[in-house]
Phi, psi and omega in degrees: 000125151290155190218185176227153192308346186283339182273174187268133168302314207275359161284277177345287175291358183280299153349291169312348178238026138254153181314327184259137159338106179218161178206142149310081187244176198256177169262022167223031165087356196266166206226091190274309178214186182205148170295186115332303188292329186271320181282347171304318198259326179250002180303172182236348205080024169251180177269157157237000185285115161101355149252173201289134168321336194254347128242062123304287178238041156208018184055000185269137168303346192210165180275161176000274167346309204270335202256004180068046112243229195246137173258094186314305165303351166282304141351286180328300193281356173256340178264346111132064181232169137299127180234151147244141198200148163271153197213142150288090176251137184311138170224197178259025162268344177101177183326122166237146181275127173231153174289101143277111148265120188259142177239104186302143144234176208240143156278193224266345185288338186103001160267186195279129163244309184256205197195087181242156212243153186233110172271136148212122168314143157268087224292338197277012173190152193224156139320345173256152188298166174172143180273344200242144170082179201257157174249114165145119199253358167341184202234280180280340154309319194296320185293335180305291192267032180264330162308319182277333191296342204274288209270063163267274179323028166226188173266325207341158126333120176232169168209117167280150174215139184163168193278197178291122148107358163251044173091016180306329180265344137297021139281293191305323183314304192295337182281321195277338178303291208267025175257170153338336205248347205265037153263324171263190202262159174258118190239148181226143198212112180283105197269319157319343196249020202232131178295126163298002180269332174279331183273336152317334187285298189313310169318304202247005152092155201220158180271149169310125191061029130311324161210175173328130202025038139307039237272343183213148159278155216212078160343138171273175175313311184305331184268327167298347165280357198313133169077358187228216216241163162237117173242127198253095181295129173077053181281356182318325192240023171290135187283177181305297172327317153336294184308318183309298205301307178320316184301318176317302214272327183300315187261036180219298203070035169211181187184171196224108160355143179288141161064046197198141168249332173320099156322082145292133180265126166290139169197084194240172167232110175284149173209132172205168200235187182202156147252351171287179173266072191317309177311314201295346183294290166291329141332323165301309161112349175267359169246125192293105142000243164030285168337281199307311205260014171249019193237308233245017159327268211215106186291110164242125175275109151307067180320126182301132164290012197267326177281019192198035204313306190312304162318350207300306185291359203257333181263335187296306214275348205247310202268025138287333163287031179240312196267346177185087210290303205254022161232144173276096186266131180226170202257135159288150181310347178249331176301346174292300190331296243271338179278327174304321184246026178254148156274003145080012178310337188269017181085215166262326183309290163315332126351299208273307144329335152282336176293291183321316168318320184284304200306343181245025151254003180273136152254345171270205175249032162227138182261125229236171174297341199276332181276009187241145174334174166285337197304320179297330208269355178272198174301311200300059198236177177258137168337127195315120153113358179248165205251147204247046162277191176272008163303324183244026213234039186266321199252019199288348174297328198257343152322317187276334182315284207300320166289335191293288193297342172289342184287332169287325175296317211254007195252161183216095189160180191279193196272294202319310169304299173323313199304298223296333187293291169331323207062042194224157167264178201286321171313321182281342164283279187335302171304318198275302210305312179309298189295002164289326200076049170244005201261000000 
């Protein structure tokens, strides 16, 4: 490791002996030193000593700030703190989302003189196509994972929220990828697809002759979640009775076997999602207040892809090396258009279901507008020139209502088809239709 005369040697070597990416900077961006672990992971085989942080892993002519996005050493220096933020960095693997954490340090006068920033990539989503993780360099993806890089590394509690089909349970999977925990197991519990006379059994697990066939005992979900994570999909749709036992277990840590009088300790980390409206849910009277604010530590929105447009091609390009793994399939420039400008109700699910649908109506490798249903080819598009940002997204519900009631009015099969046409499952078609009056 090199330095320039001005750092304390004994900082510089201090550095070199940590495990994580750190680098030395200056208060004019320049990169005074680097560890082992930062050339290990971000070197290019060029030196960085002595050019600026922001082009080293961002290619930029100017800093962060200037370049829209959030600059930490700016920050730092105005609030004279540690900051932290994600940043999408050039490596020699390609773009990656990394953790930066920054630190002033001050000279003997109290002022900031250096700065050192500490990385650690984040593995559970890339900037890049990828068959594995999440996808997407959007504005609103980044707030998304900027929140989960925040609470992974905790027990907190999280509750996802977002509509059907945008991806919540690879979220919770991503929370659980970049925590503490992610050597043990990840467990998931479809709470809409669980009867309330089955669901005290499967959660909290039943003794032998607890009830009618009842023939052995039967560990529950909590204890196959022990030491990782439990994730409760549709928590939404947990009955009241339930709810109560569920509560029990937050603000306690312990529960009780069916037919067990035995206290057992929990030792999980929840995370659970929704597309309902939980306030109004509890207004209602059909969701417990008490639940909602021991779920709702720490709230993450799981953005519609009508928000995140910008991804559309990013994703396209990820979930077809998913959906047709052993063919190179690319999308032709009107056939994009056409996906750019569908709305898209079901989401990335439904996405990734027109896809699989085109590739196996393609026999060549470019997926042409003729290979994708009709439904892209209709109205159900946004208007020419407006943007599907969250600006244009005020009145987008009685928008999705309404392509939501044309796809039904116009289809002619059965629901099994519809859910599949949508990208939504048949419980969830089954739910939009009541809730439709459509039933």
């Amino acid at each position: 490791m090199s330095a320039t005369p001005q750092a304390l040697p004994e900082l510089v070597s201090f550095l070199d002996t940590l495990e994580e990416p750190h680098i030395l900077c200056d208060r004019e961006y320049r990169v005074i030193a680097a560890n082992t672990a930062y050339r290990r992971n971000f070197g290019t085989g060029r030196s960085v000593i002595g050019r600026t942080c922001y082009e080293v892993s961002h290619h930029y002519s100017v800093p962060c700030d200037q370049a829209g996005e959030s600059c930490p050493l700016a920050r730092s220096l105005r609030s004279g703190q540690r900051e932290r933020v994600l940043h999408l960095h050039h490596t020699p693997r390609g773009e990656e989302y990394v953790n930066i954490e920054l630190s002033p340090v001050r000279d003997a006068e109290g002022e900031i003189a250096w700065f050192i920033e500490k990385m650690e990539p984040m593995n559970v989503a890339r900037g890049l196509s990828d068959r594995q993780g999440m996808v997407g360099r959007s504005p609103a993806f980044q707030r998304m994972l900027e929140l989960v890089a925040r609470v992974a590394p905790s027990d907190a509690s999280v509750l996802l929220q977002g509509e059907s089909g945008t991806g919540k349970e690879v979220v919770a999977n991503a929370i659980h990828a970049a925590s503490l925990r992610s050597a043990a197991p990840f467990v998931a519990v479809d709470c809409s697809g669980l009867p309330e006379t089955l669901f005290e059994s499967e959660v909290f697990g039943h003794e032998r002759g607890a009830f009618t066939g009842a023939t052995s005992r039967k560990p529950g979900l909590i204890e196959a979640a022990s030491g990782g994570t439990l994730f409760l999909d549709e928590v939404g749709d947990i009955p009241l009775g339930m709810q109560v036992k569920l509560l029990r277990l937050l603000e306690t840590g312990t529960y009780r076997r069916v037919g067990s009088t035995d206290l057992r300790k929990s030792d999980i980390r929840l995370v659970s999602a929704t597309h309902r409206p939980l306030k109004e849910m509890i207004a209602e009277g059909s969701f417990r207040q008490d639940l909602y604010y021991r779920l709702n530590t720490f709230p993450i929105t799981v953005p519609a892809l009508r928000d995140r447009q910008s991804d559309i091609p990013l994703l396209v390009e990820s979930l077809l090396e998913r959906v047709a793994p052993k063919r190179r399939l690319t999308v032709s420039a009107t056939a994009m258009k056409l996906l750019r400008h569908y709305a898209f109700p079901g989401n990335v699910r439904e996405l990734r279901n027109v896809l699989e649908r085109a590739s196996l109506m393609c026999d060549g490798e470019v997926l042409l507008p003729e290979h994708f249903p009709e439904e892209l080819h209709t109205d159900q598009v946004l208007p020419a020139g407006q943007t599907r940002g969250p600006e244009a997204a005020q009145d987008w519900a009685s928008i999705e209502r309404q392509a939501f009631v044309q796809a039904v009015r116009s289809h002619r099969g059965s629901r099994r088809e519809l859910a599949r046409k949508l990208g939504i499952s048949e419980r969830t078609l089954y739910r939009r239709l009541r809730d439709a009056k459509l039933d």
